[in-house]
Phi, psi and omega in degrees: 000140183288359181276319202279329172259015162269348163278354174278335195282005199246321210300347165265034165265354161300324179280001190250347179288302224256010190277115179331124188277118164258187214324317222252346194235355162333154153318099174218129185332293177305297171343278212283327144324289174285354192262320173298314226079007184237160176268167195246113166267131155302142161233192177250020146211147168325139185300138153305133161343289187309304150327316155265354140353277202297313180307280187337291192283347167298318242242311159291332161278329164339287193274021172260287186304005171252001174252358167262348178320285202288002160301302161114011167261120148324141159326314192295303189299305181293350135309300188279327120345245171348335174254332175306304187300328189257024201209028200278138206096336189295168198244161183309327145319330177304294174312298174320299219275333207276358166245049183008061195206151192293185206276285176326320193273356174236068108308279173325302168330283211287326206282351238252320209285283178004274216279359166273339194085014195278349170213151183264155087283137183247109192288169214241138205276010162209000164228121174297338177286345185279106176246132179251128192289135195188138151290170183265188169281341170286351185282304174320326173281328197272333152330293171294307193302323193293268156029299174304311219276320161336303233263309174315301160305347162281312167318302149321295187287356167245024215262142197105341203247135177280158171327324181278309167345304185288307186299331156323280164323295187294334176305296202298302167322319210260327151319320184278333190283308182305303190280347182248015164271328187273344194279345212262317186286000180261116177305133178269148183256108187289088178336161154061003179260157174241000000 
């Protein structure tokens, strides 16, 4: 299984979750304050994972989008965009699941980007009710641009950590994805119920 040997590959991420931060990546309170938008309450225990997940990836779509502001696309749009470019042909049902949103709300997407000329619907060459989804040629330069603003953003968010680290990191998320893609395909067996 592909969980068990990504778990020989995680074993120095406890030193790297527990390795002292220095002086220049300390914490700070102003910084974490104007970049959330939330004021930072000290507490006495330490964030939950999940919670710093979720902090972590908020916090990276924030500074994508804030670096994407003058494009003039939504998150939502620049989403939908982006599972296109790695899905092109897939039909709108398709889409809605793998960006988990109802059928109806990327409809509204979709009719927005369209009407920018950034996608095609295409009826499907053997069931007419079936419309399949393609970027257009304008689209592949604003592609490449997200791509960069990505690349920035990432960068930022990873500036402190040498190469083993990041593979480190990434070994473990992809770990954590893995097991909880297989636990999510796993019936939970409720006690006493039949």
């Amino acid at each position: 299984m592909a969980g068990s040997r990504l778990r020989e590959r995680t074993g120095g991420l406890i030193a790297l979750i527990s390795a002292p931060h220095g002086a220049k990546h300390a914490f700070d309170k102003h910084a974490y304050d104007q970049l959330s938008g939330e004021p930072h309450v000290p507490s006495q225990t330490n964030p939950t994972l999940g919670f710093l997940l979720h902090d972590v990836a908020r916090l990276l779509r924030k500074r994508f989008e804030q670096r994407a502001r003058s494009l003039g696309l939504t998150r939502s749009q620049w989403q939908v965009l982006a599972y296109l470019a790695r899905n092109e042909g897939i039909h709108q049902g398709g889409l809605a699941e793998l960006l988990e949103i109802e059928p109806i709300t990327l409809v509204r997407i979709l009719d927005k980007v369209e009407a920018h000329g950034l996608i095609e619907r295409r009826q499907h060459p053997k069931d007419r009710r079936v419309w399949q989804l393609y970027l257009t040629e304008k689209a592949h330069p604003i592609l490449e641009v997200m791509r960069g603003l990505g690349d920035q953003t990432r960068a930022e968010a990873l500036e402190g950590l040498g190469p083993e680290q990041r593979q480190l990191l990434e070994a473990a998320l992809t770990l954590m994805k893995t097991n909880l893609i297989d636990a999510c395909n796993t019936p939970i067996e409720v006690k006493g119920a039949k």
